[in-house]
PDB file of N, CA, C and O in Angstrom:
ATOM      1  N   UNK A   1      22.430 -22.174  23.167  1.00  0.00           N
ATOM      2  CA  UNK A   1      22.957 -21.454  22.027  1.00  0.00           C
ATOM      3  C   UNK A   1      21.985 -21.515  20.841  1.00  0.00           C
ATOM      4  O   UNK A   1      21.923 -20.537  20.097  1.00  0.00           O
ATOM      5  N   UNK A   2      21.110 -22.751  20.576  1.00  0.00           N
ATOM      6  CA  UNK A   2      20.369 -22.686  19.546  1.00  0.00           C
ATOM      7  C   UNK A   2      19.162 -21.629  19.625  1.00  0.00           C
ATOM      8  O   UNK A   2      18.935 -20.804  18.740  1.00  0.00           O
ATOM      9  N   UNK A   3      18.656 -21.723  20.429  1.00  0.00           N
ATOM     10  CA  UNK A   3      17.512 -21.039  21.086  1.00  0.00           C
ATOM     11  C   UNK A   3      17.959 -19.854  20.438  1.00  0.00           C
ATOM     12  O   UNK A   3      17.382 -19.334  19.483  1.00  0.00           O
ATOM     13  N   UNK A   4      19.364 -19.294  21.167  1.00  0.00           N
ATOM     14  CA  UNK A   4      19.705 -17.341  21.206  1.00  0.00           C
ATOM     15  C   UNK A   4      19.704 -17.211  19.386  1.00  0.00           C
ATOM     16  O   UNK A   4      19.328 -16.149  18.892  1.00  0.00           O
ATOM     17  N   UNK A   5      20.196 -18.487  18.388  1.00  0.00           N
ATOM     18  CA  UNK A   5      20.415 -18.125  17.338  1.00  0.00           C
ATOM     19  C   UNK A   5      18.982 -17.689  16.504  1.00  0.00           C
ATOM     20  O   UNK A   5      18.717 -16.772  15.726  1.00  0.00           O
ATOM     21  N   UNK A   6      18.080 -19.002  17.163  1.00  0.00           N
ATOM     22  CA  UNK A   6      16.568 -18.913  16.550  1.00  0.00           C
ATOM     23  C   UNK A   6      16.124 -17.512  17.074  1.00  0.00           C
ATOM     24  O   UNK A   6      15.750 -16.739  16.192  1.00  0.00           O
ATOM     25  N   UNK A   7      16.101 -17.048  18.370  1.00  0.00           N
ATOM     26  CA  UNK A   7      15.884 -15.431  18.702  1.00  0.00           C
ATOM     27  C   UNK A   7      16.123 -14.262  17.595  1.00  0.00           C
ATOM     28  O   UNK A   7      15.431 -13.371  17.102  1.00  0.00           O
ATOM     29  N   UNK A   8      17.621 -14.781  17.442  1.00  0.00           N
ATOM     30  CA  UNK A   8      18.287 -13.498  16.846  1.00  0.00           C
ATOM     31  C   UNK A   8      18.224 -13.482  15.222  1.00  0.00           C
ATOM     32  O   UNK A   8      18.582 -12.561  14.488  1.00  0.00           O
ATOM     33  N   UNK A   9      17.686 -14.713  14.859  1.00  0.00           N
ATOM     34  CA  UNK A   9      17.321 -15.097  13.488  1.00  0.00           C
ATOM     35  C   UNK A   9      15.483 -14.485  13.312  1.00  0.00           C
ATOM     36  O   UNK A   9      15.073 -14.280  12.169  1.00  0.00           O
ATOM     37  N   UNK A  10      14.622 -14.271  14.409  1.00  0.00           N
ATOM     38  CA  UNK A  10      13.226 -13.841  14.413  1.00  0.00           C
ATOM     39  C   UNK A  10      13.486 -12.547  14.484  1.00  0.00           C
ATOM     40  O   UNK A  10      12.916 -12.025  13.526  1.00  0.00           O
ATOM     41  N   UNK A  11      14.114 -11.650  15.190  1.00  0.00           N
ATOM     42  CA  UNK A  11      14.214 -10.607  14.943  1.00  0.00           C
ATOM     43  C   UNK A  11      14.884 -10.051  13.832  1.00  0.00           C
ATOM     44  O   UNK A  11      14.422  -9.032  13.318  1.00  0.00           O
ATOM     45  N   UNK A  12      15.937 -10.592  13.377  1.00  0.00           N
ATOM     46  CA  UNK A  12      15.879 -10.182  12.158  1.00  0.00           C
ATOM     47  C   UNK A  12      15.203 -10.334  11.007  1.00  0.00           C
ATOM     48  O   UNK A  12      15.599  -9.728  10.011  1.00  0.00           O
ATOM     49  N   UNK A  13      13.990 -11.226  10.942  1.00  0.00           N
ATOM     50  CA  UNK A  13      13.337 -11.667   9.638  1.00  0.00           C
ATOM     51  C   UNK A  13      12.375 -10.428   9.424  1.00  0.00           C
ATOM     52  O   UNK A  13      11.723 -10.204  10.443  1.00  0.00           O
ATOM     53  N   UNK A  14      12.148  -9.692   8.536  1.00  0.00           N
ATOM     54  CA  UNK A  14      11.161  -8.951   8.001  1.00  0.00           C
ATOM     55  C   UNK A  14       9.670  -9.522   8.475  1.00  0.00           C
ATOM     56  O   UNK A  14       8.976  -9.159   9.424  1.00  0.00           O
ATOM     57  N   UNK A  15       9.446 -10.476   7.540  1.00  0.00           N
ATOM     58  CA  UNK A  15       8.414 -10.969   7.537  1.00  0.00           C
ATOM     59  C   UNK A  15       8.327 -12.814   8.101  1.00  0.00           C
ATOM     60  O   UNK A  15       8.823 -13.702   7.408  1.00  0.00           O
ATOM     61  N   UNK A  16       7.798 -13.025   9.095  1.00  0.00           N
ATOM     62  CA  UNK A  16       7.909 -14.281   9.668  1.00  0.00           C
ATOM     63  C   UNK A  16       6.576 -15.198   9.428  1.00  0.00           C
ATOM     64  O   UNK A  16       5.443 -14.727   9.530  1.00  0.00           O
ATOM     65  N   UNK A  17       6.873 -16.716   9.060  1.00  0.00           N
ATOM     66  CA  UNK A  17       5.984 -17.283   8.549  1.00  0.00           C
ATOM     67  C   UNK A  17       5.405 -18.742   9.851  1.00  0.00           C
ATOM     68  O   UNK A  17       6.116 -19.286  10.696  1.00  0.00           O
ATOM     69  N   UNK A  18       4.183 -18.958   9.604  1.00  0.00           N
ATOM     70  CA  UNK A  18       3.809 -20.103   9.959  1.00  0.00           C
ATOM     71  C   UNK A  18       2.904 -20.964   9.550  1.00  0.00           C
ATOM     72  O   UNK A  18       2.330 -20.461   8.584  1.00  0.00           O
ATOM     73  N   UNK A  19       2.508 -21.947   9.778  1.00  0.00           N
ATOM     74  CA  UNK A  19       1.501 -22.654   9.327  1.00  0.00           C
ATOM     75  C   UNK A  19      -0.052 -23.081  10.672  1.00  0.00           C
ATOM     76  O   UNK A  19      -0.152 -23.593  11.787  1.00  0.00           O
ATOM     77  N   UNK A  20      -0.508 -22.776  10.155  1.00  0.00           N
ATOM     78  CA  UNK A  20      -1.375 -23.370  11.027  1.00  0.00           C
ATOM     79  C   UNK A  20      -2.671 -24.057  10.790  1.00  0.00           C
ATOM     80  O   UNK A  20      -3.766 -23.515  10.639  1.00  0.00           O
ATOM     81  N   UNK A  21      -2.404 -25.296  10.779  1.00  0.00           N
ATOM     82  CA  UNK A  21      -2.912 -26.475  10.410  1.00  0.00           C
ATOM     83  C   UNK A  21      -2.260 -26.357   8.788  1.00  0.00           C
ATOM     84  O   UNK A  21      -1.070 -26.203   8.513  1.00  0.00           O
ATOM     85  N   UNK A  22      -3.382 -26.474   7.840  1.00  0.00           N
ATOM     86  CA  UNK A  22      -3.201 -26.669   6.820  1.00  0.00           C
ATOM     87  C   UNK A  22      -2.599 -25.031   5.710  1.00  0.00           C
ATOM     88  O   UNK A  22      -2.341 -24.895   4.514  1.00  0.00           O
ATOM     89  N   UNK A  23      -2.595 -24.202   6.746  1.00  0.00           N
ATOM     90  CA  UNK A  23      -3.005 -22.674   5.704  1.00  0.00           C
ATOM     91  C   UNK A  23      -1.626 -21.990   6.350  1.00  0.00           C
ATOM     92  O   UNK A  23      -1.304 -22.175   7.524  1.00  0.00           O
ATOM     93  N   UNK A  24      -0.857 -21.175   5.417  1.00  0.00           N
ATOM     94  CA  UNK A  24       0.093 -20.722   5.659  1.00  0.00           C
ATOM     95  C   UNK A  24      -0.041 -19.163   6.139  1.00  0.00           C
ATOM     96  O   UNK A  24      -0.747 -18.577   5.319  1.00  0.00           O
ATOM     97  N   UNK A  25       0.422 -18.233   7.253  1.00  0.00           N
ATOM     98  CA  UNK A  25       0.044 -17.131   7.791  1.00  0.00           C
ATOM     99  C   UNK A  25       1.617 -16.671   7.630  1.00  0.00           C
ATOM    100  O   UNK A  25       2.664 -17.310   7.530  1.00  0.00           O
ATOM    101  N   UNK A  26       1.334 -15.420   7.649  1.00  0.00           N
ATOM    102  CA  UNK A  26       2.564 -14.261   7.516  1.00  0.00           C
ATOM    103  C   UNK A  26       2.514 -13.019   8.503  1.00  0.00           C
ATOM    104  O   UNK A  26       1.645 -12.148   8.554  1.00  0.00           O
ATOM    105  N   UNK A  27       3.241 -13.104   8.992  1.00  0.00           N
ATOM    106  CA  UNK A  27       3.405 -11.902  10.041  1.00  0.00           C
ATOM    107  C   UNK A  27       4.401 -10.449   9.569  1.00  0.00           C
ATOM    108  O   UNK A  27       5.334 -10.450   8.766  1.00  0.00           O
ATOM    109  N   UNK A  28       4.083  -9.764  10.022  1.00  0.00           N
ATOM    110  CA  UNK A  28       5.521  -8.474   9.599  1.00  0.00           C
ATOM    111  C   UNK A  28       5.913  -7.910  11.221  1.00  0.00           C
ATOM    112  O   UNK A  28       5.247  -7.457  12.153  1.00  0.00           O
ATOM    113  N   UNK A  29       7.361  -8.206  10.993  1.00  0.00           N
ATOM    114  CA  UNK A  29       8.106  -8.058  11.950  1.00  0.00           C
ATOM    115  C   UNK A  29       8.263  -6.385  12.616  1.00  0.00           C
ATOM    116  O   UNK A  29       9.345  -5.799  12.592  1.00  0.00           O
ATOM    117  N   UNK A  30       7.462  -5.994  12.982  1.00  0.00           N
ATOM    118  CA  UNK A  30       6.993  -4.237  12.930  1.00  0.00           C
ATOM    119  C   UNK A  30       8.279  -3.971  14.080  1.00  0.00           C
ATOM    120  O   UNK A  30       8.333  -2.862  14.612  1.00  0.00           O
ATOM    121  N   UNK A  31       9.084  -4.799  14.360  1.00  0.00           N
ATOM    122  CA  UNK A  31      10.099  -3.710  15.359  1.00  0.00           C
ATOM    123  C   UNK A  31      11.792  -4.110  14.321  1.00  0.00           C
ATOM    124  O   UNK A  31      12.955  -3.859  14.635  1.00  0.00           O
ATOM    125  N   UNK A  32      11.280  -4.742  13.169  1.00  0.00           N
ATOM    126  CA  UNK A  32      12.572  -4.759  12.003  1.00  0.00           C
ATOM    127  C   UNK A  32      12.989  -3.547  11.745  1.00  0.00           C
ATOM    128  O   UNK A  32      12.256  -2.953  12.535  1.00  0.00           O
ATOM    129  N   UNK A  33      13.773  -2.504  11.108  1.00  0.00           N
ATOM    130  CA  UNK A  33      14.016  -1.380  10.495  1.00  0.00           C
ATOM    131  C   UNK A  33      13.201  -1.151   9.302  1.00  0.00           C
ATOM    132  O   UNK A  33      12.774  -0.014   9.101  1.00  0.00           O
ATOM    133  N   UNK A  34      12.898  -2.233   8.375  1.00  0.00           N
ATOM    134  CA  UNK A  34      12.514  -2.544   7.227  1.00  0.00           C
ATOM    135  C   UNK A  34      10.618  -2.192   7.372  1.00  0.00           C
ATOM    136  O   UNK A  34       9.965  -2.045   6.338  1.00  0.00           O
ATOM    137  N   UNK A  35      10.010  -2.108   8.627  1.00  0.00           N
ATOM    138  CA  UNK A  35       8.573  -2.461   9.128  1.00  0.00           C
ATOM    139  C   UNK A  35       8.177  -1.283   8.344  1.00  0.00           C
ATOM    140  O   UNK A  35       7.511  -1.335   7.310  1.00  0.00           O
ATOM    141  N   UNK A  36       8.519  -0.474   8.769  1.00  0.00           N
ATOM    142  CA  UNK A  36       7.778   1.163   8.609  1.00  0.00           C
ATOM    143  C   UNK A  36       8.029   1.341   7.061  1.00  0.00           C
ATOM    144  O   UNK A  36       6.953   1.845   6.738  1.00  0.00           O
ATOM    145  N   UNK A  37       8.732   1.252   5.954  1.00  0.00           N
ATOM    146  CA  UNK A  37       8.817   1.889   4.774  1.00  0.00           C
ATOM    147  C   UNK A  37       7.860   0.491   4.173  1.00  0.00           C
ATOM    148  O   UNK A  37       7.130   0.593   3.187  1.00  0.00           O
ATOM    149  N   UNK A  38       7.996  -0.572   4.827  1.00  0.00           N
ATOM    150  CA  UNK A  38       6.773  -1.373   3.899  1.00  0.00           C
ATOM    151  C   UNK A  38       5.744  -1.206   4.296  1.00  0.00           C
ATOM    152  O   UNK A  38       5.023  -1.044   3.312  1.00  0.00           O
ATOM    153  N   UNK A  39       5.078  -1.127   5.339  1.00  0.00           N
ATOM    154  CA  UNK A  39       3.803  -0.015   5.553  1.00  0.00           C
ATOM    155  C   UNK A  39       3.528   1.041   4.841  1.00  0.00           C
ATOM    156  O   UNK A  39       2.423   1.301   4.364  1.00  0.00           O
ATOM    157  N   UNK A  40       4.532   1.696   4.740  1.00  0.00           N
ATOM    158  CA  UNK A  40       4.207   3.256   4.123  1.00  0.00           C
ATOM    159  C   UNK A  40       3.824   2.301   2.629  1.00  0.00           C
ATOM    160  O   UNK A  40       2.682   2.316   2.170  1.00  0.00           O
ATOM    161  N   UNK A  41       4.677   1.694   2.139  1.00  0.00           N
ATOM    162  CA  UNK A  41       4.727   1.206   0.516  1.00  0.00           C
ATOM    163  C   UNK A  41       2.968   0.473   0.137  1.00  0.00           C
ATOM    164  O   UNK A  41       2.304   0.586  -0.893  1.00  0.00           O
ATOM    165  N   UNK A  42       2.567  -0.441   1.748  1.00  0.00           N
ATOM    166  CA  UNK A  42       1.191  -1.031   1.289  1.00  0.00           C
ATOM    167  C   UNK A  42       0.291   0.552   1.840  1.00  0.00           C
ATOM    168  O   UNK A  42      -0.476   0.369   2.785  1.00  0.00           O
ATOM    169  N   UNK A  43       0.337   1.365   1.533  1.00  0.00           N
ATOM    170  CA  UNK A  43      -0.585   2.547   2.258  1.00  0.00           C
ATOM    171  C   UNK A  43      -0.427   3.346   0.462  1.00  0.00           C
ATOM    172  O   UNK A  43      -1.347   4.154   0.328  1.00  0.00           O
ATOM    173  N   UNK A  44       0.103   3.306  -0.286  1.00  0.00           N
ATOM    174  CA  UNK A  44       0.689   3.800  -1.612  1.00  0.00           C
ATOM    175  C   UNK A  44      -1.006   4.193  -2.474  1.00  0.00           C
ATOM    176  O   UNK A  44      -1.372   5.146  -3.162  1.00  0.00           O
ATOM    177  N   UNK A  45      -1.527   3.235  -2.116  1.00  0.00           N
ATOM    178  CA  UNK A  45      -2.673   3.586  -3.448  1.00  0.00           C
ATOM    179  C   UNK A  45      -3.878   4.812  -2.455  1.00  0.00           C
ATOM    180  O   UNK A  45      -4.684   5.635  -2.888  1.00  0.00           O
ATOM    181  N   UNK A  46      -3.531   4.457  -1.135  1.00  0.00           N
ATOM    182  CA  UNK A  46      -4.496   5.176  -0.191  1.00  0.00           C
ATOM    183  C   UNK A  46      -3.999   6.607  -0.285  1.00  0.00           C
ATOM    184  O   UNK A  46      -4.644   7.608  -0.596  1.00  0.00           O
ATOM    185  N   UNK A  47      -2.821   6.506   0.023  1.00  0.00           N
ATOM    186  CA  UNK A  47      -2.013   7.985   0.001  1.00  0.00           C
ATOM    187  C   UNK A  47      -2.040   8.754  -1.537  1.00  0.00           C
ATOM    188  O   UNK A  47      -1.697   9.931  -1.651  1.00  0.00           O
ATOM    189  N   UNK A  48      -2.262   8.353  -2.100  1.00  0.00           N
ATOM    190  CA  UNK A  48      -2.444   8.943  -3.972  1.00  0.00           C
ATOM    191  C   UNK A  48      -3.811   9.290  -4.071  1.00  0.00           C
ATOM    192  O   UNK A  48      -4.094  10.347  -4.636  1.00  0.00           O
ATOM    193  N   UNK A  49      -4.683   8.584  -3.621  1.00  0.00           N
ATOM    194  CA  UNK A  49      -6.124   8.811  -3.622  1.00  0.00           C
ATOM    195  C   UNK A  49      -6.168  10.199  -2.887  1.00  0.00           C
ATOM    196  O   UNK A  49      -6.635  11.165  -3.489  1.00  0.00           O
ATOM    197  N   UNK A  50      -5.726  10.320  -1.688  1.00  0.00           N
ATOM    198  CA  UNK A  50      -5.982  10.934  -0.529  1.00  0.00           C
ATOM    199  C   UNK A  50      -5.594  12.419  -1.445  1.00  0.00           C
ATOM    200  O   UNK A  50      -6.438  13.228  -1.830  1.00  0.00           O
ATOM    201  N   UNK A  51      -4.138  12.519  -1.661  1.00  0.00           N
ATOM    202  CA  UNK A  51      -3.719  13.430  -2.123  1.00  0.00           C
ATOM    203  C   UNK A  51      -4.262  14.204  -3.214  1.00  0.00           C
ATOM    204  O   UNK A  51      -4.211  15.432  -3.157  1.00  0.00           O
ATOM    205  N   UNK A  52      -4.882  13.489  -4.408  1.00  0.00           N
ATOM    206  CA  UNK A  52      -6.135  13.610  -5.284  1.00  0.00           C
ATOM    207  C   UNK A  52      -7.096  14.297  -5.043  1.00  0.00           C
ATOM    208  O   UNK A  52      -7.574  15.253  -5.653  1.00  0.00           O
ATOM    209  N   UNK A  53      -7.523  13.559  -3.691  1.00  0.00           N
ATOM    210  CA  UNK A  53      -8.559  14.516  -3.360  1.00  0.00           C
ATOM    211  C   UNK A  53      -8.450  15.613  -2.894  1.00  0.00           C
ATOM    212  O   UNK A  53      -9.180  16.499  -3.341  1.00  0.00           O
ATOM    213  N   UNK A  54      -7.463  15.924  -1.800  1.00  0.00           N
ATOM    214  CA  UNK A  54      -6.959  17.363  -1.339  1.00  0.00           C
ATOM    215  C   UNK A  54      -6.727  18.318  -2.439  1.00  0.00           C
ATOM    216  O   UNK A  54      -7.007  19.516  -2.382  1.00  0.00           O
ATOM    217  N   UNK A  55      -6.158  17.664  -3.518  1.00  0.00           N
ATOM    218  CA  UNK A  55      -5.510  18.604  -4.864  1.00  0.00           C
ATOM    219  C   UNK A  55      -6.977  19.110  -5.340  1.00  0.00           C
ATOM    220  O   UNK A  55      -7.354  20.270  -5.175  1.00  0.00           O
ATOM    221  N   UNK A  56      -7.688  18.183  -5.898  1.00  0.00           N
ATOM    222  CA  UNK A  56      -8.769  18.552  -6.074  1.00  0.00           C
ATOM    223  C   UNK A  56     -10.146  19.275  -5.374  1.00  0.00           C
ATOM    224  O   UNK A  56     -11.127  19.715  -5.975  1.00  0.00           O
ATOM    225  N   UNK A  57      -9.903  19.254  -3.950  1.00  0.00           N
ATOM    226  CA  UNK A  57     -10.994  20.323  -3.354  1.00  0.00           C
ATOM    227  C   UNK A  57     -10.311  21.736  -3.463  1.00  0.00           C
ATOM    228  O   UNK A  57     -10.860  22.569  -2.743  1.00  0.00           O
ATOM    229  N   UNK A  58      -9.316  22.171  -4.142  1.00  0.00           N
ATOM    230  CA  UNK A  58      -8.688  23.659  -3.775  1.00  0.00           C
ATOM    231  C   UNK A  58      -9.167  24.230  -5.041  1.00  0.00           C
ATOM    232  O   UNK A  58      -9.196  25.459  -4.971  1.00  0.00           O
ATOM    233  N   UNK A  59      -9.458  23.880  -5.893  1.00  0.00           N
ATOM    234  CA  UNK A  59     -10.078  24.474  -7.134  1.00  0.00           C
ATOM    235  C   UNK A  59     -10.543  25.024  -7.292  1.00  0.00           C
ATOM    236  O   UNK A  59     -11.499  24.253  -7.380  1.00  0.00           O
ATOM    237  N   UNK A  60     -11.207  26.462  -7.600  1.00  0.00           N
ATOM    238  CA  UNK A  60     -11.948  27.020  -7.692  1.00  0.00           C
ATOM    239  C   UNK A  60     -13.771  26.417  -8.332  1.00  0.00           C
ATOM    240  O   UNK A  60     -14.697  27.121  -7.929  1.00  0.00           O
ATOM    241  N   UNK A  61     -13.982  25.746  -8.841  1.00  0.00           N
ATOM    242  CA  UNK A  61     -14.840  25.125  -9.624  1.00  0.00           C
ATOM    243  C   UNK A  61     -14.711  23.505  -8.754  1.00  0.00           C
ATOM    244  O   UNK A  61     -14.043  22.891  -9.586  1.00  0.00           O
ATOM    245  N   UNK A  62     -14.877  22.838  -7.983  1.00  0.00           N
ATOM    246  CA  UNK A  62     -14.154  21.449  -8.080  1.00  0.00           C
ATOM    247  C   UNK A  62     -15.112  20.836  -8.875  1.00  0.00           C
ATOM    248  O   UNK A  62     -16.047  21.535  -9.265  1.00  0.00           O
ATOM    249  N   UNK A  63     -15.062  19.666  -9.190  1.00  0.00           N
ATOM    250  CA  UNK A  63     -15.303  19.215 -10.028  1.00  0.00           C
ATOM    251  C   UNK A  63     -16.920  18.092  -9.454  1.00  0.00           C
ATOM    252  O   UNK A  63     -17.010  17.898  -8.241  1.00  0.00           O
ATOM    253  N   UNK A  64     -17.811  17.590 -10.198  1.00  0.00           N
ATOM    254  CA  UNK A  64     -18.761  17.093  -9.446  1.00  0.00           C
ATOM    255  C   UNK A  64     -18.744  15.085  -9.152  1.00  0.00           C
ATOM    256  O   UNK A  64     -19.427  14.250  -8.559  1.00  0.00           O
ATOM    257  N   UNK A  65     -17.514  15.134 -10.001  1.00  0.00           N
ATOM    258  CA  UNK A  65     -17.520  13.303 -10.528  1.00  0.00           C
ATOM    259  C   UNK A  65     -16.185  13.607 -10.864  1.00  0.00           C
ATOM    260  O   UNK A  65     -15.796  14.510 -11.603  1.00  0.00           O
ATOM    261  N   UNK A  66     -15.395  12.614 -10.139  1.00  0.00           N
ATOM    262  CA  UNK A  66     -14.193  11.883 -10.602  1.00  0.00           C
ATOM    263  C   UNK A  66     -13.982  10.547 -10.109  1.00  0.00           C
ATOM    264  O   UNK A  66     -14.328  10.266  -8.962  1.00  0.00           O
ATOM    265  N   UNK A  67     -13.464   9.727 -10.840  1.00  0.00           N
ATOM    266  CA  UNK A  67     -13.279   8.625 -10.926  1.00  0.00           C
ATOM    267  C   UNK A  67     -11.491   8.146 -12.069  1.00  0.00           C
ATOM    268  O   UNK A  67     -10.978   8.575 -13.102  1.00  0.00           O
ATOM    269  N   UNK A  68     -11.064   6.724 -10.711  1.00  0.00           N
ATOM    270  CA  UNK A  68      -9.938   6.384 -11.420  1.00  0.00           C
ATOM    271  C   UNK A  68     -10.119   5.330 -11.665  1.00  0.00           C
ATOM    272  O   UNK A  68     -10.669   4.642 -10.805  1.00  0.00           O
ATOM    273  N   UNK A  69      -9.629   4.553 -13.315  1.00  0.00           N
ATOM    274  CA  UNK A  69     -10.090   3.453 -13.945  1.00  0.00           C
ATOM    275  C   UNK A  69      -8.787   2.908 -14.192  1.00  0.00           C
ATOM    276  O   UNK A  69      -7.751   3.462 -13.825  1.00  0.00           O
ATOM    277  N   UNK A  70      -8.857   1.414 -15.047  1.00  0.00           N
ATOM    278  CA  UNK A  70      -8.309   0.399 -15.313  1.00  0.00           C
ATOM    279  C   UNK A  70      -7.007  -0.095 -14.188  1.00  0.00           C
ATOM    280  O   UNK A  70      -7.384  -0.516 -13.094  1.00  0.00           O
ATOM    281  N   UNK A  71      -5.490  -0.039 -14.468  1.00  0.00           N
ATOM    282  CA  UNK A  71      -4.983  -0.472 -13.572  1.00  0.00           C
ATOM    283  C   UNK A  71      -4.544  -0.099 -12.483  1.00  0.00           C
ATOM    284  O   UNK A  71      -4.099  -0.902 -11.662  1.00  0.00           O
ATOM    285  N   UNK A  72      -4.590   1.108 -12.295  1.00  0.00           N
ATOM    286  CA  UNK A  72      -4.315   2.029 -11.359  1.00  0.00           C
ATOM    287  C   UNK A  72      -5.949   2.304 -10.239  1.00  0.00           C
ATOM    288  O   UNK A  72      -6.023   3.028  -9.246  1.00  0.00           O
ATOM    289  N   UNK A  73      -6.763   1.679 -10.692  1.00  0.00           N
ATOM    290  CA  UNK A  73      -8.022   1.362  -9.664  1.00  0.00           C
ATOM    291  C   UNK A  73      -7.809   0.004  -9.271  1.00  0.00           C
ATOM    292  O   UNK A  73      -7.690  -0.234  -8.069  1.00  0.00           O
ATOM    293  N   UNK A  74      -7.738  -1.009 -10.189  1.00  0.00           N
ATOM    294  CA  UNK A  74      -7.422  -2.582  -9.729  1.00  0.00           C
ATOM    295  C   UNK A  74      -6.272  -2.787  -8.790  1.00  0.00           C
ATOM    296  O   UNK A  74      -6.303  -3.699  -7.964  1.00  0.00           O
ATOM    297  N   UNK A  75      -5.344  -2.033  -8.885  1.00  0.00           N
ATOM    298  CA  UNK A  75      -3.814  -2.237  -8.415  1.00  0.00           C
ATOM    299  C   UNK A  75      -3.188  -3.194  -8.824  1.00  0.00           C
ATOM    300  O   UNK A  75      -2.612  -4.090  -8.208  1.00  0.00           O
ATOM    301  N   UNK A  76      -3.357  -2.913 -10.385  1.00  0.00           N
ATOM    302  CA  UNK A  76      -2.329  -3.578 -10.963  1.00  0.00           C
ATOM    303  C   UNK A  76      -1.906  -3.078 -12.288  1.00  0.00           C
ATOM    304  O   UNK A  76      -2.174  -3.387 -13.449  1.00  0.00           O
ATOM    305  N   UNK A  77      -1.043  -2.073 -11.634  1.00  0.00           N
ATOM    306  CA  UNK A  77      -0.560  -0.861 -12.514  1.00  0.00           C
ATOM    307  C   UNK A  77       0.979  -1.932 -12.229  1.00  0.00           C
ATOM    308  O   UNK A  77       1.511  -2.499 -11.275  1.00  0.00           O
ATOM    309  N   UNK A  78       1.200  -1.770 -13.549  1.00  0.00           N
ATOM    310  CA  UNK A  78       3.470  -1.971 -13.766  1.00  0.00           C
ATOM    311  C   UNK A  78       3.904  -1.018 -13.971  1.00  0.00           C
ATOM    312  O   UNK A  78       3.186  -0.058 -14.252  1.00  0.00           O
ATOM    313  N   UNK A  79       5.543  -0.905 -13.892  1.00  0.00           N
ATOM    314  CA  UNK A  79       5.935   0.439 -14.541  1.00  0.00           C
ATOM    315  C   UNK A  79       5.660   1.069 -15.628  1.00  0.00           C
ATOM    316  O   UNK A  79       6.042   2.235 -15.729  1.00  0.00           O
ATOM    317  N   UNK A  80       5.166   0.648 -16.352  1.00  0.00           N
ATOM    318  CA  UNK A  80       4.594   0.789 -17.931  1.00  0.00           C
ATOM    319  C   UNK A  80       3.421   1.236 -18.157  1.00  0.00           C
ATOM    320  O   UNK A  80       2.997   1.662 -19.231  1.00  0.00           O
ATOM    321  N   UNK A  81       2.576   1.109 -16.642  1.00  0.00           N
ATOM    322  CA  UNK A  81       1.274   1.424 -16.623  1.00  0.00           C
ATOM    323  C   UNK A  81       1.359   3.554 -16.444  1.00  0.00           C
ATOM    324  O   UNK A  81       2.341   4.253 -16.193  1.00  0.00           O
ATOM    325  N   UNK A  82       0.200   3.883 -16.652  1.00  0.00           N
ATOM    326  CA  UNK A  82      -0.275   5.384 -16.672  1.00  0.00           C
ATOM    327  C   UNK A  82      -1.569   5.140 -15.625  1.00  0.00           C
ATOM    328  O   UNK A  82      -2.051   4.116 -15.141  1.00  0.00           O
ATOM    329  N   UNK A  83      -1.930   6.690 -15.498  1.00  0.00           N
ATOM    330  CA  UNK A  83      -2.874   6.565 -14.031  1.00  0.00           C
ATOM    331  C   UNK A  83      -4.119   7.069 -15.185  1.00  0.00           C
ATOM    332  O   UNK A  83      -3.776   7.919 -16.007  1.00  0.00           O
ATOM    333  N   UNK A  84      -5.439   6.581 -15.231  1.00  0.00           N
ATOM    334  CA  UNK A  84      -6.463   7.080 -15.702  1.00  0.00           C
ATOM    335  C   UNK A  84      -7.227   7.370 -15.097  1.00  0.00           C
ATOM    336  O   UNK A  84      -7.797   6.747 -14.202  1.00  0.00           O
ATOM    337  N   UNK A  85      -7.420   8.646 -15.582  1.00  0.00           N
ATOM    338  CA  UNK A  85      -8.432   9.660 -14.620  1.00  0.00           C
ATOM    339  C   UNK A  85      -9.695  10.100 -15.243  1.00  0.00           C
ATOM    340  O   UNK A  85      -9.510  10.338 -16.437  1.00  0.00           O
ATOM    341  N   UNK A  86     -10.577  10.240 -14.968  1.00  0.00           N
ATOM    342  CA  UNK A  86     -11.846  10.770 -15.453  1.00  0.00           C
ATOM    343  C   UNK A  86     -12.569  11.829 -14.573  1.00  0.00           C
ATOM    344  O   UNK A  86     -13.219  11.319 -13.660  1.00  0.00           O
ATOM    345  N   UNK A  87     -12.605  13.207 -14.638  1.00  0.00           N
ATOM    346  CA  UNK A  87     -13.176  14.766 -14.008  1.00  0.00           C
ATOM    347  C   UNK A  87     -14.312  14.859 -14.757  1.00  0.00           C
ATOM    348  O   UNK A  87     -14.312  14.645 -15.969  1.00  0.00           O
ATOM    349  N   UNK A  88     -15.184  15.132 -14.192  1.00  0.00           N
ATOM    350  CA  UNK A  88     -16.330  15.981 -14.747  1.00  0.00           C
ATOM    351  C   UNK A  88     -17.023  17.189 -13.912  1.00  0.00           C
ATOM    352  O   UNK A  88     -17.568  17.260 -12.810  1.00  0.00           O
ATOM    353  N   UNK A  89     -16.666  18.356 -15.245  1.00  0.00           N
ATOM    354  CA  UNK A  89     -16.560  19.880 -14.458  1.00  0.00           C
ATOM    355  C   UNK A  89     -18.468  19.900 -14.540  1.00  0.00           C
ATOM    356  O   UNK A  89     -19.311  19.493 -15.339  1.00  0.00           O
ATOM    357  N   UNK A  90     -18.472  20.499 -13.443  1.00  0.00           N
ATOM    358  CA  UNK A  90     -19.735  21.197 -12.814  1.00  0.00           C
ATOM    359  C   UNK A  90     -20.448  21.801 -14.288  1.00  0.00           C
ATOM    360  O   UNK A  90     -19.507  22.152 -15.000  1.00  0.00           O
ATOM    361  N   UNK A  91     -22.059  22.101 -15.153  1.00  0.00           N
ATOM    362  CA  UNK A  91     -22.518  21.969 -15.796  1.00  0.00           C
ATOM    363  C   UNK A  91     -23.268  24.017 -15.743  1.00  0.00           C
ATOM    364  O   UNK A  91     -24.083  24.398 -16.583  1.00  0.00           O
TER     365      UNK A  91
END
């Protein structure tokens, strides 16, 4: 019975932890329900970039230099934070 509880207690954990030796490791439980929208959530700064760029090759003019600065390049934008952008149109 302990065993089936520890089973049914691993499959439900999101994220499952261990140690090995001295250093602590984290696993994500990818057959949880929860697996896939926190993937999508760590994919967030890739998918904004990505989209950026698609937006930006349809332009008529695109642009020759863009670049995104302060916390929204670091990834460590809060809700409070704004996205800074810098374009520079063709000369």
């Amino acid at each position: 019975m302990r065993d089936e509880l520890t089973f049914a207690h691993q499959k439900a954990t999101v994220v499952g932890h261990d140690m090995v030796g001295r250093t602590n490791t984290y696993r994500l439980n990818t057959e949880h329900l929860a697996a896939e929208p926190i993937l999508a959530l760590s994919r967030l700064a890739h998918s904004f970039l990505s989209r950026l760029e698609e937006h930006s090759a349809k332009w008529q003019e695109p642009s020759v230099y863009a670049a995104v600065f302060r916390s929204a390049a670091t990834g460590r934008m809060t809700l409070a934070s704004d996205i800074d952008l810098s374009w520079c149109e063709p000369t």
